[in-house]
C-alpha positions as CSV (number, residue, x, y, z in Angstrom):
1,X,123.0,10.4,47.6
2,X,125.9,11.9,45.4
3,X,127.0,9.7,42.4
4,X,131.0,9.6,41.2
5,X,131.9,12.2,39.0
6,X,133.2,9.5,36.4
7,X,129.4,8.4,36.2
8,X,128.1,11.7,35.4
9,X,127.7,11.1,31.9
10,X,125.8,7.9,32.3
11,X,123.6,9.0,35.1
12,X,120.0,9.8,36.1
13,X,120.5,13.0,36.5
14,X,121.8,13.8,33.2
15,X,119.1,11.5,31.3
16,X,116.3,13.4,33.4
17,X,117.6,16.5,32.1
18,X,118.1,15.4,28.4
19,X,114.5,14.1,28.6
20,X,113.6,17.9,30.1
21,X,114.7,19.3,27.2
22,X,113.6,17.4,24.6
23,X,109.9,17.7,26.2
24,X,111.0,21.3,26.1
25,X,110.4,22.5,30.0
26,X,112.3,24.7,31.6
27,X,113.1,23.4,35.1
28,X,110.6,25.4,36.6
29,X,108.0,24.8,34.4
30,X,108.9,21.1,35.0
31,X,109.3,21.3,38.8
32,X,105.6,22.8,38.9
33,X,104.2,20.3,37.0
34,X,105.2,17.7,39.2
35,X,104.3,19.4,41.8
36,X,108.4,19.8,43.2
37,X,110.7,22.8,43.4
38,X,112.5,23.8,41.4
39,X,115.8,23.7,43.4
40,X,114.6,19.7,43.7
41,X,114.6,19.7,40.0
42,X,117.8,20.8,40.0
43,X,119.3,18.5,42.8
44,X,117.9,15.3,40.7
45,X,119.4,16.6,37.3
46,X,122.4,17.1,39.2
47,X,122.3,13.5,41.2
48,X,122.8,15.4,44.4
49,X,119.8,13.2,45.3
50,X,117.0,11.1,43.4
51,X,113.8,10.9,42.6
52,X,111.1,8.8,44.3
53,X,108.6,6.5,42.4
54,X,105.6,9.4,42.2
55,X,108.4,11.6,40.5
56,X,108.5,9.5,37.6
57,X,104.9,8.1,37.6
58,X,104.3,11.9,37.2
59,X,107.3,11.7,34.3
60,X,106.1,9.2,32.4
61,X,102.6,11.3,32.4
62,X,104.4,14.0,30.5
63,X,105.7,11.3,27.9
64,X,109.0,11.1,29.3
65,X,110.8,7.9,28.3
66,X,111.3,6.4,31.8
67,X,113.1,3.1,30.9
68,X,116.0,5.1,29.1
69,X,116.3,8.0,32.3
70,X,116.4,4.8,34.7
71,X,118.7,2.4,32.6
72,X,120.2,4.6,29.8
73,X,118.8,2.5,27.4
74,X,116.3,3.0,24.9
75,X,114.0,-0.1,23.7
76,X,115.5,-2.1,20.6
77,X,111.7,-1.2,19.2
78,X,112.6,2.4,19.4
79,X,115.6,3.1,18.3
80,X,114.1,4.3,14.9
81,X,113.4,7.7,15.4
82,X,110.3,7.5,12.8
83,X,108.7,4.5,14.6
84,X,109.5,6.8,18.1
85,X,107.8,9.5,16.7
86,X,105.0,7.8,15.8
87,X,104.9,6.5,19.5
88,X,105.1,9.5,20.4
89,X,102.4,11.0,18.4
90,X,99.9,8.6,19.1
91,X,100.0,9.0,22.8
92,X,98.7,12.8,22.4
93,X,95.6,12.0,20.8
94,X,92.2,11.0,22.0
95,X,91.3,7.3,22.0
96,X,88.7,7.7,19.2
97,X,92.0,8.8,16.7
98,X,94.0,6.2,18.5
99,X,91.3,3.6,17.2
100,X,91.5,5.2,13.3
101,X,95.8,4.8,13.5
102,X,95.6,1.5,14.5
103,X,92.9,0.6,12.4
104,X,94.6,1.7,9.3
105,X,98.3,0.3,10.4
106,X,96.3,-2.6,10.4
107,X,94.4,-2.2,7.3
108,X,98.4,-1.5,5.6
109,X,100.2,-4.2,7.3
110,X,97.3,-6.7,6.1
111,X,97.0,-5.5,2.5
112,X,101.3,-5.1,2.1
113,X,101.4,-8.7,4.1
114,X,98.1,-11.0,4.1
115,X,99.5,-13.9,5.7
116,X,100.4,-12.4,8.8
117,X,97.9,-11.9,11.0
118,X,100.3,-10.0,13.6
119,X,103.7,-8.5,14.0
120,X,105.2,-9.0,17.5
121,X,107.9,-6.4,18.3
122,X,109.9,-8.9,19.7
123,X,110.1,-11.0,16.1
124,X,111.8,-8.1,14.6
């Protein structure tokens, strides 16, 4: 499947390789990872042909932002790069540190606002 050459800069491809680089693979060291070659690496990136739904189960195992390489979009909730990068850094620890970040953003959040017993992303 080839995609207009107008589209390229709003296409899968591109966004796949964007996310790539800012996981910092190569596209070999990607391709192996996910178990493709590399030429297939390259044929996505260049939307000679996409990816199939284990390609970016695999992706999203790496901490690839799937929802922005599929829609181009990034989550209202993360467009902040601090409150990204705190995303991001929580999903490379082990549960137990998981458990002491959350139990301290709740510990802050209830001592800075006592009234509120949670904050919804989609109130903000």
């Amino acid at each position: 499947m080839s995609i207009n050459k107008s589209e390229k800069n709003t296409s899968i491809g591109l966004r796949i390789a964007q996310e790539r680089k800012r996981l910092k693979y190569s596209q070999a060291k990607l391709s192996a990872k996910l178990g493709r070659s590399t030429a297939t690496q390259i044929s996505y990136e260049a939307d000679e042909t996409r990816p199939d739904a284990d390609y970016f189960f695999a992706l999203d195992e790496l901490q690839a932002d799937i929802y922005y390489i599929i829609t181009g979009r990034q989550l209202e909730a993360l467009k902040k790069e601090d409150e990204l990068k705190l995303l991001r850094s929580y999903r490379t620890v082990d549960e137990r540190h998981k458990n002491i970040i959350l139990n301290l953003a709740e510990d802050i959040a209830q001592s800075e606002f006592p009234n509120n017993t949670t904050t919804d992303i989609s109130d903000q």
